[in-house]
Structures are given as structure tokens and as C-alpha cells.
HTML snippet that shows the backbone in 3Dmol.js (N, CA, C, O; Angstrom):
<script src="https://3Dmol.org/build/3Dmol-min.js"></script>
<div id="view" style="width:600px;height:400px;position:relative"></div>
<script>
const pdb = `
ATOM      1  N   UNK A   1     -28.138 -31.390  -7.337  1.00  0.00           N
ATOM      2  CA  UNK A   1     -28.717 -30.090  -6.954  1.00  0.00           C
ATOM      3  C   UNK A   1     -27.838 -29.470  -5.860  1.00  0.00           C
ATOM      4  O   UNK A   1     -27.974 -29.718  -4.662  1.00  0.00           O
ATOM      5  N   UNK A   2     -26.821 -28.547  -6.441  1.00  0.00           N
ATOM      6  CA  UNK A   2     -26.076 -28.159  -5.605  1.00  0.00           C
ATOM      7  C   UNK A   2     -26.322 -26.332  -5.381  1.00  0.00           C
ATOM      8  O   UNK A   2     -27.273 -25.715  -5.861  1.00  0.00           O
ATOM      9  N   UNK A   3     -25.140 -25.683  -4.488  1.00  0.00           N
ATOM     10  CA  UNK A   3     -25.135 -24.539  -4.674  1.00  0.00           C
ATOM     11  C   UNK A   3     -23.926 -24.047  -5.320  1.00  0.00           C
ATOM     12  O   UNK A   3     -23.313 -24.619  -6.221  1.00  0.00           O
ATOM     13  N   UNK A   4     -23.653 -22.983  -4.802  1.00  0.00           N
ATOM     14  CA  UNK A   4     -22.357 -22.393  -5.940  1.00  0.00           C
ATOM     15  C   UNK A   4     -21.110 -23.417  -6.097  1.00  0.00           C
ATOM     16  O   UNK A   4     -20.551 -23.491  -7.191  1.00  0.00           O
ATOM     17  N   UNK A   5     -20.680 -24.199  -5.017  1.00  0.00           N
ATOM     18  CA  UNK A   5     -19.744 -25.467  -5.464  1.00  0.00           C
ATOM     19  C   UNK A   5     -19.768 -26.328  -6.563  1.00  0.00           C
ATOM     20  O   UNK A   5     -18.735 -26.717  -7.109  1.00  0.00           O
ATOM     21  N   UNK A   6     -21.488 -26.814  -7.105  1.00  0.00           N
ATOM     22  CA  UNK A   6     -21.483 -27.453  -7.628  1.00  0.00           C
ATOM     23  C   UNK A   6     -20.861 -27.950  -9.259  1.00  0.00           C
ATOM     24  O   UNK A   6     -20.785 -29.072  -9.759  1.00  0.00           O
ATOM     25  N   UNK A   7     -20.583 -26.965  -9.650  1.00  0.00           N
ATOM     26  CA  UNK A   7     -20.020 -26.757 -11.001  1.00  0.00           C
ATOM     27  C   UNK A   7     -18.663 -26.845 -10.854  1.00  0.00           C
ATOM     28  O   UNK A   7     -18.128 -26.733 -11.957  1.00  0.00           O
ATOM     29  N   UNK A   8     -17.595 -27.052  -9.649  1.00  0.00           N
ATOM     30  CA  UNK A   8     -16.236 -26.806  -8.945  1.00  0.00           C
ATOM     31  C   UNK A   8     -15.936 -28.173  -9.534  1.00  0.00           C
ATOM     32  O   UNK A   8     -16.991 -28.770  -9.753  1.00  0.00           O
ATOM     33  N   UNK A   9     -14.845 -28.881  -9.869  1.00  0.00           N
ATOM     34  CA  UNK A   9     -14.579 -30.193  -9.948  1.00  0.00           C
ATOM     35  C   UNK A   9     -13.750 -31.029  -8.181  1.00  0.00           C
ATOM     36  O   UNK A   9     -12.955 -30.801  -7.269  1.00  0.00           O
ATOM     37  N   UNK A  10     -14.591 -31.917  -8.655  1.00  0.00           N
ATOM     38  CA  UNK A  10     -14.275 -32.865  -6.949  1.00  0.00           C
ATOM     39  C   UNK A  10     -12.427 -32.085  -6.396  1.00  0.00           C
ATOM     40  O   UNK A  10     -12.250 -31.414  -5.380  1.00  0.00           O
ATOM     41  N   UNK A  11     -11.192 -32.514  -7.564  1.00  0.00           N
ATOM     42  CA  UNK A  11     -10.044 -31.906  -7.047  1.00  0.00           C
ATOM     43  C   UNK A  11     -10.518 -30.532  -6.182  1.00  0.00           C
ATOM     44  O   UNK A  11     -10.313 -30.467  -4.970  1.00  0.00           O
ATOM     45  N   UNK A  12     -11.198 -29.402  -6.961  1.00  0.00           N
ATOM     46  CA  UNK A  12     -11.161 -28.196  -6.105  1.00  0.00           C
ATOM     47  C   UNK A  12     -11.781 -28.477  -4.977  1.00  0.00           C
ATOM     48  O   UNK A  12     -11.456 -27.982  -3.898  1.00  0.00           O
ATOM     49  N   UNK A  13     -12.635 -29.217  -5.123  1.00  0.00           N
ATOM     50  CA  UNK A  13     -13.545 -29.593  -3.789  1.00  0.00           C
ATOM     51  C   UNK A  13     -12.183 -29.931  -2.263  1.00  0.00           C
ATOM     52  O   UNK A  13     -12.266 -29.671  -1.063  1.00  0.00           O
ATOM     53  N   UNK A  14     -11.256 -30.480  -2.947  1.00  0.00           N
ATOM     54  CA  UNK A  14     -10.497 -31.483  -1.956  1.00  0.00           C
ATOM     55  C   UNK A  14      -9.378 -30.182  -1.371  1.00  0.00           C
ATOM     56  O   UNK A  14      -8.824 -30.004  -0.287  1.00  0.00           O
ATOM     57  N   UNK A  15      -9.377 -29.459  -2.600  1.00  0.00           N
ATOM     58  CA  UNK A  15      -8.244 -28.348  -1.981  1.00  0.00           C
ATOM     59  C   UNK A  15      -8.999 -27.326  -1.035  1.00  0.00           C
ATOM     60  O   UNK A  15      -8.410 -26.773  -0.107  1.00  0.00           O
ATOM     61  N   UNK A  16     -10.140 -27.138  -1.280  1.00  0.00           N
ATOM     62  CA  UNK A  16     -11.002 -26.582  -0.481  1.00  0.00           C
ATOM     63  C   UNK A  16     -11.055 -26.943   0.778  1.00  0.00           C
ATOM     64  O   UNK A  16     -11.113 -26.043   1.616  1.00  0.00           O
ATOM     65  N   UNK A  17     -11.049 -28.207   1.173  1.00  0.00           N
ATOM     66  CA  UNK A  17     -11.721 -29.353   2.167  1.00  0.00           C
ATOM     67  C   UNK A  17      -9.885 -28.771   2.982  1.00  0.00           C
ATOM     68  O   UNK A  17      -9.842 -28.166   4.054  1.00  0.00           O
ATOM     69  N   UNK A  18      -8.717 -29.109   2.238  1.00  0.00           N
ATOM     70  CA  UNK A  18      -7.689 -28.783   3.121  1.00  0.00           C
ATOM     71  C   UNK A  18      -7.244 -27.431   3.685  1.00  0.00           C
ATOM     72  O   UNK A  18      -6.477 -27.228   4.626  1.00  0.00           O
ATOM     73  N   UNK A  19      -8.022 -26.363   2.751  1.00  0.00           N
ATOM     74  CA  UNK A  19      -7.757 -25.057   3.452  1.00  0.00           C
ATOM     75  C   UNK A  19      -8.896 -24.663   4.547  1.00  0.00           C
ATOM     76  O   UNK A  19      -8.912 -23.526   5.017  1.00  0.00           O
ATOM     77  N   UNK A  20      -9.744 -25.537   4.892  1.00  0.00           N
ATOM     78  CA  UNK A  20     -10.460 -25.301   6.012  1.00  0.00           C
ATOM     79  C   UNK A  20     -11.933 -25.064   5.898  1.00  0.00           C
ATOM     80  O   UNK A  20     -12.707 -24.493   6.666  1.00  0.00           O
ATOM     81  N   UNK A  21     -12.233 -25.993   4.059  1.00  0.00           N
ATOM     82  CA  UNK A  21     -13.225 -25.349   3.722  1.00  0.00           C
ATOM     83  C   UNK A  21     -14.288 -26.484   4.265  1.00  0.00           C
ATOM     84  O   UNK A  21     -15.461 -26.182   4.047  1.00  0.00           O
ATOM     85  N   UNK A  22     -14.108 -27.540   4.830  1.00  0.00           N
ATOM     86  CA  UNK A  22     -14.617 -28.988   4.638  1.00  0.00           C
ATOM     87  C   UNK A  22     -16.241 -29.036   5.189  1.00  0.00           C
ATOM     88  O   UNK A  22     -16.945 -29.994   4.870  1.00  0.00           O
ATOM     89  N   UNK A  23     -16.745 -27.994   5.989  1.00  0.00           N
ATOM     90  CA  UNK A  23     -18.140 -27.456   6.057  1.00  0.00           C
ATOM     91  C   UNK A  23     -18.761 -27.530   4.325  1.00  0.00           C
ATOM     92  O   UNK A  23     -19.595 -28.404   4.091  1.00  0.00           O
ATOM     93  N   UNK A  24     -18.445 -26.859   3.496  1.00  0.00           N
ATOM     94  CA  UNK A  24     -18.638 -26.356   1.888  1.00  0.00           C
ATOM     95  C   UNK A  24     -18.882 -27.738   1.204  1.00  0.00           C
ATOM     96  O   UNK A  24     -19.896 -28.193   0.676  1.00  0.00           O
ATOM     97  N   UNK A  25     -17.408 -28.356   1.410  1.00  0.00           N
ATOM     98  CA  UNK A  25     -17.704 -29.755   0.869  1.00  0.00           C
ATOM     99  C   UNK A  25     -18.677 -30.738   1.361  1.00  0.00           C
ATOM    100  O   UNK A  25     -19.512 -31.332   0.680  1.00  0.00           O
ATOM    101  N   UNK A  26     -18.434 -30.859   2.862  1.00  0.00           N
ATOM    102  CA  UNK A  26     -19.597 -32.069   2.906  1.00  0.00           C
ATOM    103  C   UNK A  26     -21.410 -31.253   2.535  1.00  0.00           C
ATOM    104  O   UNK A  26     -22.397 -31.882   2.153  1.00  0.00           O
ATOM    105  N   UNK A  27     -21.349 -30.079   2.750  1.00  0.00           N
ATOM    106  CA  UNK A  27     -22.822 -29.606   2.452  1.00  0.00           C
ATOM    107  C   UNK A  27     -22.720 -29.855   0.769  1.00  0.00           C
ATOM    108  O   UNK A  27     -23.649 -30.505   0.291  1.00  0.00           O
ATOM    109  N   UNK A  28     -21.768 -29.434  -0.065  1.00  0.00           N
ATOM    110  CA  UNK A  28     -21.853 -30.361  -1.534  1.00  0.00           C
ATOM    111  C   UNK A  28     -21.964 -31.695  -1.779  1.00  0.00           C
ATOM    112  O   UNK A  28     -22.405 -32.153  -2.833  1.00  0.00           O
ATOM    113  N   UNK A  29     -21.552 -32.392  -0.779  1.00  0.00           N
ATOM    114  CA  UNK A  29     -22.048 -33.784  -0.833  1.00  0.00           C
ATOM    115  C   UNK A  29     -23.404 -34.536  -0.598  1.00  0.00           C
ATOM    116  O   UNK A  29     -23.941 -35.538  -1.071  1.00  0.00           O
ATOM    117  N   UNK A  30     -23.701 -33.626   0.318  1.00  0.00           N
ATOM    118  CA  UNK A  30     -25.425 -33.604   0.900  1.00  0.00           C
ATOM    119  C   UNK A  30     -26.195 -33.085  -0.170  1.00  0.00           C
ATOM    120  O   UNK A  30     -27.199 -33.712  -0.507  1.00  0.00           O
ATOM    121  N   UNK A  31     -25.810 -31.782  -0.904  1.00  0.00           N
ATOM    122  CA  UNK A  31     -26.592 -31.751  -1.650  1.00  0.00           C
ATOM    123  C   UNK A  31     -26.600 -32.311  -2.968  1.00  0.00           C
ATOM    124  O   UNK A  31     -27.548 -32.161  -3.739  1.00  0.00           O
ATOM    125  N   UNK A  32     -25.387 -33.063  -3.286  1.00  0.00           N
ATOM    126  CA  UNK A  32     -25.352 -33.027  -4.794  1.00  0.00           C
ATOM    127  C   UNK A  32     -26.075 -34.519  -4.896  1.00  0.00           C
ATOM    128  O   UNK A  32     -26.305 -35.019  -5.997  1.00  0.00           O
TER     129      UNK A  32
END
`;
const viewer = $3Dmol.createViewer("view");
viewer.addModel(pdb, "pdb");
viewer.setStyle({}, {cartoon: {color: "spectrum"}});
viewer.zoomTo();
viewer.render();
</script>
């Protein structure tokens, strides 16, 4: 049960996480 990330595959997750997104990711981790 995610929000708009959730459908993203883990890679985008990680490129995300290095452009400064890593708030986005761990709240996808919490929620998923």
C-alpha cells in the first residue's frame, strides 16, 4: 500500500534515493 512511487521499480527507487530523493523512498518502504 503505497503512494505514487509504488508502481516505480526498486532501480528507480535507488536513482531517486541518489538525486536527493531518499525522504520518497524510505516513506515507500514504510508504506509498501
Amino acid at each position: 500500500m503505497g503512494g505514487t512511487a509504488a508502481p516505480l521499480h526498486p532501480l528507480r527507487l535507488v536513482q531517486d534515493g541518489f538525486r536527493g530523493g531518499d525522504a520518497d523512498v524510505l516513506a515507500w518502504f514504510w508504506s509498501g
